[in-house]
Wavefront OBJ file of the C-alpha trace (Angstrom):
o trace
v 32.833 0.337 -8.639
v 33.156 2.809 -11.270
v 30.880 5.759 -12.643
v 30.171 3.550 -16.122
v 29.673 0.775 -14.116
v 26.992 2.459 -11.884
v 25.584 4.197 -15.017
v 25.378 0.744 -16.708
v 23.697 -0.918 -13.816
v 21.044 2.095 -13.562
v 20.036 1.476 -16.633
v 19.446 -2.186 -16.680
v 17.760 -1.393 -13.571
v 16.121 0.923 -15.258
v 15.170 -1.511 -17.653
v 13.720 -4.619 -15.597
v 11.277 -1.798 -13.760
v 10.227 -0.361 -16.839
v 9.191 -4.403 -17.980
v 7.576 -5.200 -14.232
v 5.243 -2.090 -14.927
v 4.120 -3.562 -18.134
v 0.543 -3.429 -17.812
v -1.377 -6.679 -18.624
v -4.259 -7.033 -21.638
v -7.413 -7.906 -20.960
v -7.790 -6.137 -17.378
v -11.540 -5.718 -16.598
v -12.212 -3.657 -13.880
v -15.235 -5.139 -11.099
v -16.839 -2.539 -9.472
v -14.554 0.498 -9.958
v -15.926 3.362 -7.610
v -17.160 6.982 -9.141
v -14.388 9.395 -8.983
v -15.738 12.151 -7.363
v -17.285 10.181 -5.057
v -14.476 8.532 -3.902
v -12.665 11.726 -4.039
v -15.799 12.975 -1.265
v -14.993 10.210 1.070
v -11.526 9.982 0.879
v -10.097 11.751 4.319
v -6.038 12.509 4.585
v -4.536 9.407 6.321
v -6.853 6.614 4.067
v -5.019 4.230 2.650
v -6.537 3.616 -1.205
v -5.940 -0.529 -1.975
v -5.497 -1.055 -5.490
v -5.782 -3.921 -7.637
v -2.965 -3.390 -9.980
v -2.878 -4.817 -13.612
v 0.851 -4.510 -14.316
v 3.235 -7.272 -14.456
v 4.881 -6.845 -10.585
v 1.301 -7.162 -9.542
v 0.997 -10.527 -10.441
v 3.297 -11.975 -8.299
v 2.450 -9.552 -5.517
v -1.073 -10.778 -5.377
v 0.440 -14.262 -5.911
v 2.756 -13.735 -3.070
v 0.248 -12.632 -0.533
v -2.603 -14.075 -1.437
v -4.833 -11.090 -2.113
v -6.287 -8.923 -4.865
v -4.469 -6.033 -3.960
v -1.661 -5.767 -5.180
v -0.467 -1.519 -4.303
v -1.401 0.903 -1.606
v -1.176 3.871 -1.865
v -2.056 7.433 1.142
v -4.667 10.369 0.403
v -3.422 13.368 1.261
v -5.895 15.443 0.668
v -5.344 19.093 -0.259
v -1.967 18.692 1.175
v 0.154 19.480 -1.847
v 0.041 22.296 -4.293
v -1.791 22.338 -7.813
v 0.217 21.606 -10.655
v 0.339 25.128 -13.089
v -0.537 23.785 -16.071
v -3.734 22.761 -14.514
v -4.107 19.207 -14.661
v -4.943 16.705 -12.008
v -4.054 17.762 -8.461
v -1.999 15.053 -6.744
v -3.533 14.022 -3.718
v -2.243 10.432 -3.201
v 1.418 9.773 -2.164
v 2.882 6.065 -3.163
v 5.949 4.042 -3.722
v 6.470 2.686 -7.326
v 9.222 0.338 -8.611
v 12.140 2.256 -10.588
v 10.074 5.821 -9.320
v 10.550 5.590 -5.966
v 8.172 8.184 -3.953
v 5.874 9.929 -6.033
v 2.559 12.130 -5.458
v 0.043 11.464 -8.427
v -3.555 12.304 -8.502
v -6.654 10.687 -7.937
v -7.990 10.398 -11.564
v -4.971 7.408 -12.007
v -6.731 4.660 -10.381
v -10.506 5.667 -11.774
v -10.892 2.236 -13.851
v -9.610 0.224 -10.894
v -10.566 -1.943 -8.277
v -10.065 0.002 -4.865
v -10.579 -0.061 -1.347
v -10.229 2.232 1.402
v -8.360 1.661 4.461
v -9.207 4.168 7.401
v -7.373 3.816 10.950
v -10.359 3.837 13.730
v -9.855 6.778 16.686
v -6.603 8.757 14.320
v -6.306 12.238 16.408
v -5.954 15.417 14.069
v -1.893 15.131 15.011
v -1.470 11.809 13.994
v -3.631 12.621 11.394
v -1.144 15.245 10.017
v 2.032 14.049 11.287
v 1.580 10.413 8.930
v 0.667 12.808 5.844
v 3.567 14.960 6.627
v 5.831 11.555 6.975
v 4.706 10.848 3.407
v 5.198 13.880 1.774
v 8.820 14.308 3.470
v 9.880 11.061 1.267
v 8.634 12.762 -1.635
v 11.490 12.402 -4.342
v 13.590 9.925 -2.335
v 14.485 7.610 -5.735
v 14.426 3.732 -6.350
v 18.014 2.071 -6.435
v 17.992 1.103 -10.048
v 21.282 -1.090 -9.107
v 19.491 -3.335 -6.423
v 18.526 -5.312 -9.449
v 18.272 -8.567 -7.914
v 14.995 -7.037 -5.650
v 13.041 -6.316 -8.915
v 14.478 -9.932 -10.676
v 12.529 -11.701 -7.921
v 9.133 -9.956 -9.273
v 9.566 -11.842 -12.775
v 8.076 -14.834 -11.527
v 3.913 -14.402 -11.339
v 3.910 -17.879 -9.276
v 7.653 -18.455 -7.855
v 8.341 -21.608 -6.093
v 7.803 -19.810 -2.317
v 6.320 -22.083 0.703
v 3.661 -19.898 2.342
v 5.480 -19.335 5.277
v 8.361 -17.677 3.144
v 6.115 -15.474 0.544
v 5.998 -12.423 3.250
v 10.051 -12.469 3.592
v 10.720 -12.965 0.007
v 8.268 -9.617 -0.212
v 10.870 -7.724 2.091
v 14.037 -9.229 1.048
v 16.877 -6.539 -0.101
v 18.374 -3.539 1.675
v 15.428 -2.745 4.045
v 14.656 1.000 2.666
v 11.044 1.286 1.822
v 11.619 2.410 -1.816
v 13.377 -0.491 -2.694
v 10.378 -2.984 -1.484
v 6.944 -2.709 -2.169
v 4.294 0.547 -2.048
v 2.842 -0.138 1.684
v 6.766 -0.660 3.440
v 6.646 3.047 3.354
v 3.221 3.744 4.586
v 3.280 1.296 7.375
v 6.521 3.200 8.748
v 4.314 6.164 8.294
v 2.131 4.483 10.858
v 4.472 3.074 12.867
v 6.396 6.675 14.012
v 2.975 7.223 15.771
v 2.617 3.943 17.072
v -0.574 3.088 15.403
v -1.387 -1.274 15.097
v -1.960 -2.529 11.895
v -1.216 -5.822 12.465
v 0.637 -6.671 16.211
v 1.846 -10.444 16.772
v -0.185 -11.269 20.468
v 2.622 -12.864 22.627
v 1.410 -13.785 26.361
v 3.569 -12.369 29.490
v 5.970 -15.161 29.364
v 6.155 -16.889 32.824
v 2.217 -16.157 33.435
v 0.541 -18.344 30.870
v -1.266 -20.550 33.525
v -1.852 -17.402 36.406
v -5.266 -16.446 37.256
v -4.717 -12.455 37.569
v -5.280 -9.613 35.051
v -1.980 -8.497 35.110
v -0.635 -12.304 34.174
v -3.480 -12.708 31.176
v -2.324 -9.159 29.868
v -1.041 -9.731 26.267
v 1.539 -7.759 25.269
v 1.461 -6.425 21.289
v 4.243 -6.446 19.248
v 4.359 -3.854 15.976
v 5.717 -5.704 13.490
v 8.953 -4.437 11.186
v 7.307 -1.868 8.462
v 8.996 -3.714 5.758
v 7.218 -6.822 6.093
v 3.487 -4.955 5.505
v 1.678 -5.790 2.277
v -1.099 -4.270 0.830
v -3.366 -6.463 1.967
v -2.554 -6.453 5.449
v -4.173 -2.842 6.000
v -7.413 -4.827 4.464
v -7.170 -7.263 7.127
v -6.522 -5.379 10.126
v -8.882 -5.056 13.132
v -7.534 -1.509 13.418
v -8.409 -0.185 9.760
v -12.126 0.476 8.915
v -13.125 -0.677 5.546
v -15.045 2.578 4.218
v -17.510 1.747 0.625
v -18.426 4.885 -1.465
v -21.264 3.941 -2.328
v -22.559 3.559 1.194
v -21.166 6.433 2.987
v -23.611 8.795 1.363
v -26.570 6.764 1.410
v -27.790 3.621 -0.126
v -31.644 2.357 -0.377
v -31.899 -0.734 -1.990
v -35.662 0.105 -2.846
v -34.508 2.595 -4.923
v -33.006 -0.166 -7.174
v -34.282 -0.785 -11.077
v -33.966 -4.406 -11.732
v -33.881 -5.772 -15.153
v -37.134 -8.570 -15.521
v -35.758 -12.092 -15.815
l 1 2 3 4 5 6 7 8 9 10 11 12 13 14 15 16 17 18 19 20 21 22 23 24 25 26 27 28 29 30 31 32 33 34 35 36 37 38 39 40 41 42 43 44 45 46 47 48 49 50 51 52 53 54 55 56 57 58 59 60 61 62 63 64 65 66 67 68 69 70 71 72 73 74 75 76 77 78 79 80 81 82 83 84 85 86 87 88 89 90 91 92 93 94 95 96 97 98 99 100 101 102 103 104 105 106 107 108 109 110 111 112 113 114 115 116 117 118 119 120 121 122 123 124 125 126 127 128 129 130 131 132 133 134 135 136 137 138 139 140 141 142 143 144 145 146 147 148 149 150 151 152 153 154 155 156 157 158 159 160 161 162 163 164 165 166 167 168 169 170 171 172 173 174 175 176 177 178 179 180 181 182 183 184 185 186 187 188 189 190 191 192 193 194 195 196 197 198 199 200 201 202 203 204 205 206 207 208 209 210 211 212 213 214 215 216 217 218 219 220 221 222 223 224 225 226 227 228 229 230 231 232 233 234 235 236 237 238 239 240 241 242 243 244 245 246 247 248 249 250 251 252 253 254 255 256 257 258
């Protein structure tokens, strides 16, 4: 294929991403947490759930059945300040046509969130999944896998359930050409960390008596067939609430007379 072939193809790429991230009228945030104090629980290694607003996000929430929609990890203090002093970037995601980005905190302050933290994480793990993340940093979207992003134009397509996940991870298999939490599930899955393991009994010793023959054996599943809200759903992931992590008395409460 040629160079204005390539350069023609990057920017209808370039194109269909910059229509997917449309952002759609009308978007009324629920209960969108305080900044700062999601910025005081936040701990490097969360994963921060996001119900997106933009066009893509309407057929990832169609396509796995969930309000979130993006995922993207806190990295704390991780990364240096920008110099002309805005915003520090302290989260770390994947975004269609971007590819790996750090952005700060203040983006998602009139969304919908939800953090994500992995139960037992040693201070290694800890830093060796941040460090994952911020080695991606800069690794670009391929603007010519157009048919990947063509698939996200439909907000309901035609999908049987049992096909919506592998329609999700359809294309080349790199984590910045699918969808934000491909890349953050490999993050997880170098240290061998569950999210979501398919249970599969020891063939040959379904109907045996022993420990050893009712042993289940967990299987880690691909990273690239992780969605947002699978981190949600995980018995591995603790789901941690701003606004009860420093204290909440409901007595405290001012209720409005009927």
């Amino acid at each position: 294929m040629t160079q204005s072939s390539d350069t023609l193809l990057d920017r209808l790429g370039g194109w269909i991403a910059s229509r997917l991230q449309t952002e759609s009228s009308g978007y009324q945030p629920y209960t969108p947490s305080d900044p700062a104090t999601l910025r005081r629980t936040l701990e490097p290694g969360d994963i921060l759930l996001i119900e997106g607003n933009q066009r893509v996000s309407a057929a990832i929430k169609y396509l796995t059945q969930s309000t979130w929609s993006h995922a993207a990890l806190y990295v704390g203090d991780a990364l240096p300040d920008p110099e002309d002093g805005s915003d520090p970037p302290r989260l770390i995601e994947v975004n269609l046509g971007e590819g790996c980005v750090a952005v700060p905190l203040s983006k998602y302050r009139t969304y919908n969130t939800r953090i994500c933290r992995a139960l037992g994480l040693t201070p290694e793990d800890r830093e060796a999944v941040v460090a994952f993340m911020i080695g991606k940093l800069g690794v670009k979207y391929d603007m010519k896998n157009i048919v990947d992003m063509l698939r996200y134009f439909l907000p309901t397509p035609p999908v049987p359930v049992r096909w919506r996940r592998r329609m999700i991870a359809f294309g080349s298999g790199d984590p910045t050409r699918s969808i934000c939490s491909t890349l953050i599930a490999e993050a997880y899955e170098r240290i061998r960390y569950p999210i979501l393991p398919d249970i599969i009994e020891a063939p040959g010793h379904a109907s045996a008596q022993s420990t050893y023959s009712r042993r289940e054996i967990l299987h880690i599943r691909h990273h690239s067939l992780y969605t947002p809200r699978d981190f949600d759903l995980s018995p591995y992931f603790e789901i941690v609430k701003p606004t009860l992590t420093y204290g909440f008395d409901y007595k405290t409460l001012v209720w409005g007379k009927a």
